[in-house]
Wavefront OBJ file of the C-alpha trace (Angstrom):
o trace
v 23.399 20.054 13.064
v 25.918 18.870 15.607
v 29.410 17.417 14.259
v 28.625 14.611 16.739
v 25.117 14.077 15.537
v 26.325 14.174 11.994
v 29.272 11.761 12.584
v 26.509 9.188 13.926
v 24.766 9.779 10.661
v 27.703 9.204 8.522
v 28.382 5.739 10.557
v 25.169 4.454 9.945
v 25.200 5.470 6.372
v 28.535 3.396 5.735
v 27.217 0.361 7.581
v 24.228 0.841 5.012
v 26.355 0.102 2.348
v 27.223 -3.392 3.479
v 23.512 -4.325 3.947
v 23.200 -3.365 7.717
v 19.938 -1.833 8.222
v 22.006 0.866 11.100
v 20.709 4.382 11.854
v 21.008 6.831 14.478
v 19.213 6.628 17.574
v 18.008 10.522 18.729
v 19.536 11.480 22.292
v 16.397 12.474 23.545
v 14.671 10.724 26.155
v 17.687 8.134 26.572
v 19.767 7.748 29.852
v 23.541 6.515 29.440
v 23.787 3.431 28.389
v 20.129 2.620 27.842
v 20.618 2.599 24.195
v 23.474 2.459 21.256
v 23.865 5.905 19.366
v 23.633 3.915 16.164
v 21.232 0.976 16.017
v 22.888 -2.053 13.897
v 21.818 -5.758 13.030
v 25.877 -6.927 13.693
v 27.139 -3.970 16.330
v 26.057 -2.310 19.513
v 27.492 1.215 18.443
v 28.560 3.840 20.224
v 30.606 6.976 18.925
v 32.731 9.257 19.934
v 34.196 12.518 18.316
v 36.705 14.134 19.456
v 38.953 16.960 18.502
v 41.875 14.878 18.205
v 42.741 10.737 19.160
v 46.002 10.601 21.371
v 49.194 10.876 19.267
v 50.051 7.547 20.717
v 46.470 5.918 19.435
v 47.740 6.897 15.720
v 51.382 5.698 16.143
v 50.264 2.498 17.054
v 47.926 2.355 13.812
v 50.865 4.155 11.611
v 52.972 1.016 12.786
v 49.922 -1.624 11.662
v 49.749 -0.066 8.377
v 53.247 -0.180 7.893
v 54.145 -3.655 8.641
v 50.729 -4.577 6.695
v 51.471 -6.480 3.643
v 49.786 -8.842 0.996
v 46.544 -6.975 1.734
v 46.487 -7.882 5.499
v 44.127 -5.372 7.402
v 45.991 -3.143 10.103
v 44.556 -3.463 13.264
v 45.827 -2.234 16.823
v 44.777 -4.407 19.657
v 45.233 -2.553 23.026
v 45.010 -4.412 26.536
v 45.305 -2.825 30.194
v 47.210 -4.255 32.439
v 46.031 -6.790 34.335
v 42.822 -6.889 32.619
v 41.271 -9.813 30.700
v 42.308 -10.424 27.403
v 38.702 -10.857 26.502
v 38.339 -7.094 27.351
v 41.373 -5.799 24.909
v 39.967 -3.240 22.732
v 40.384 -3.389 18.968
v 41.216 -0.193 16.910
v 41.074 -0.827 12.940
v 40.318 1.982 10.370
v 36.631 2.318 9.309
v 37.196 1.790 5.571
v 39.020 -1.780 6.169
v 36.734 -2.871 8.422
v 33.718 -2.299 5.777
v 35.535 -3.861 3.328
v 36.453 -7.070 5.993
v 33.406 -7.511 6.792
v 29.409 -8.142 4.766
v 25.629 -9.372 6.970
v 26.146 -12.493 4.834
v 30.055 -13.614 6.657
v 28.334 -12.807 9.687
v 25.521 -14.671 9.416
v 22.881 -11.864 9.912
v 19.730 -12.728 8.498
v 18.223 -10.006 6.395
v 15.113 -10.473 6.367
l 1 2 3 4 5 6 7 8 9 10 11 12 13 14 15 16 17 18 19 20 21 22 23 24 25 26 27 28 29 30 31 32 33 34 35 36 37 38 39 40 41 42 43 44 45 46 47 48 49 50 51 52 53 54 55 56 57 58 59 60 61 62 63 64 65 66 67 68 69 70 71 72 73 74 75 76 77 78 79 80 81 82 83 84 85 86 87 88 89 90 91 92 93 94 95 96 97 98 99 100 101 102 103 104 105 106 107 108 109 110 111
């Protein structure tokens, strides 16, 4: 199996464990955009592996974990300029944002 396909798998499986019915959505048959890799009742998902993220995508983080304190999540918030601020992107670790985060605080019904 692909890493990529696998990765896909592994995100839906963690989003399981919070009560998210997610699962990955097979390539085939799909044009860009048409459909998220991992289908979700909170998030329209779509991954991306890579063999490395920029040096300058982990300093940031480094620098939110480090100044993190009394259990405050690290989270990197990056804008372009003269964009909209509604359109800054928001870079937090997987394993704090599962923890942040349950269908019940976001008012998913499970049903």
């Amino acid at each position: 199996m692909a890493t990529w396909k696998k990765f896909e798998r592994d995100i839906a499986a963690a989003l399981t464990k919070i009560g998210d019915r997610a699962q990955r959505i097979p390539v085939s048959g799909r044009v860009r955009g048409s459909a998220p890799d991992v289908s979700s009742d909170m998030f329209s998902i779509e991954c991306k592996y890579r063999k490395e993220i920029p040096l300058w995508i982990k300093d940031a983080m480094a620098q939110a974990i480090a100044s993190s304190e009394d259990g405050k999540v690290p989270v990197v918030f990056l804008k372009e300029k003269q964009k909209k601020l509604e359109d800054t992107l928001v870079i937090m670790r997987l394993d704090d944002l599962l923890k942040s985060i349950s269908l019940d605080s976001m008012g998913v019904d499970d049903d």
